[in-house]
C-alpha positions in Angstrom: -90.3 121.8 71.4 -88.2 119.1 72.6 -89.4 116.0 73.8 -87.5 112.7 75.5 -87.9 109.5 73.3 -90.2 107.4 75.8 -90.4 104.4 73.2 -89.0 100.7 74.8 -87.4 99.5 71.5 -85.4 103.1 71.5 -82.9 102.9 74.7 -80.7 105.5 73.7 -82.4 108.4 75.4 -82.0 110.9 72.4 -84.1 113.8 72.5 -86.7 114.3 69.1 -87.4 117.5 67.9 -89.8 118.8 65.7 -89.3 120.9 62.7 -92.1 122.8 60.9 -91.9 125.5 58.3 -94.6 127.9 57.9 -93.6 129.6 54.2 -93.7 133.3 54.2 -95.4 134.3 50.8 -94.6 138.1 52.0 -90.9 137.6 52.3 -90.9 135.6 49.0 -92.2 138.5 47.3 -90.5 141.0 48.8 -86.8 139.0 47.9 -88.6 138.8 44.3 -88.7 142.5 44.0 -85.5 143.2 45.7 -83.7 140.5 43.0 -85.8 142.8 40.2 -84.0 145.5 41.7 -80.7 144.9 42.1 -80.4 143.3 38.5 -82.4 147.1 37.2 -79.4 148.8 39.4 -76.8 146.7 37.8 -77.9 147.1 34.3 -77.8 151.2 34.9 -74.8 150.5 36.8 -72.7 149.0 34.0 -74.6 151.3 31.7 -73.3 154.4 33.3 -69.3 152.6 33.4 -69.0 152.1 29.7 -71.0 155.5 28.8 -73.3 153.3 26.3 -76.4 153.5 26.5 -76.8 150.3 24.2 -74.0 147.7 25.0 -76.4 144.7 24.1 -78.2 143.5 21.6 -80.9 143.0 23.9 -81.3 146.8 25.0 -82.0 147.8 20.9 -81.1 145.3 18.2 -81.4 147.8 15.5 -79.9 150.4 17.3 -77.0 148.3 18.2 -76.5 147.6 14.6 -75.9 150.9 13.4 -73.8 151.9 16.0 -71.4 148.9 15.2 -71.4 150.2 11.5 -70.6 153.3 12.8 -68.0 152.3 14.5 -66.6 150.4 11.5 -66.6 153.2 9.7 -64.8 155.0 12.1 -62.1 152.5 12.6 -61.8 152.2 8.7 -61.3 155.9 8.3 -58.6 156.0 10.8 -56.3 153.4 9.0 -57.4 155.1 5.9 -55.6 158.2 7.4 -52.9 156.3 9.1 -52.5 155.2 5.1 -51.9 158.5 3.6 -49.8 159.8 6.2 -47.6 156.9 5.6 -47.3 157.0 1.7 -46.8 160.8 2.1 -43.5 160.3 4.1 -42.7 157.5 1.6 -42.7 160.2 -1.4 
């Protein structure tokens, strides 16, 4: 509610108002959960994109390990192959 500054030393006739914040412990929780959410949706979301389920070493360390070995492997047997073919056309 606005009020008129009345005061003698104040002559400039500016109006005071009055702010008061009442917090809202049921909107803070709900903006919580909906944060909780959207991160959950985001994670399955990128999940779902690169069609992994473990892209970090925080989702299964030990999982995440041997697919990266696995992946060596793979990688290592292609340039194995890519190896052969090329020294069979040398000969």
């Amino acid at each position: 509610m606005a009020r008129r500054d009345t005061d003698a030393s104040n002559k400039t006739g500016k109006f005071i108002m009055s702010v008061v914040i009442n917090p809202n412990s049921t909107v803070t929780v709900a903006s919580n959960k909906l944060a909780k959410s959207n991160q959950i949706l985001q994670k399955s979301l990128y999940r779902l994109s690169s069609g992994r389920k473990i892209d970090q070493p925080s989702d299964d360390a030990g999982g995440l390990a041997v697919s990266t070995k696995l992946s060596a492997t793979i990688n290592r047997t292609s340039a194995v192959s890519t190896n052969i073919a090329s020294n069979q056309s040398l000969l």
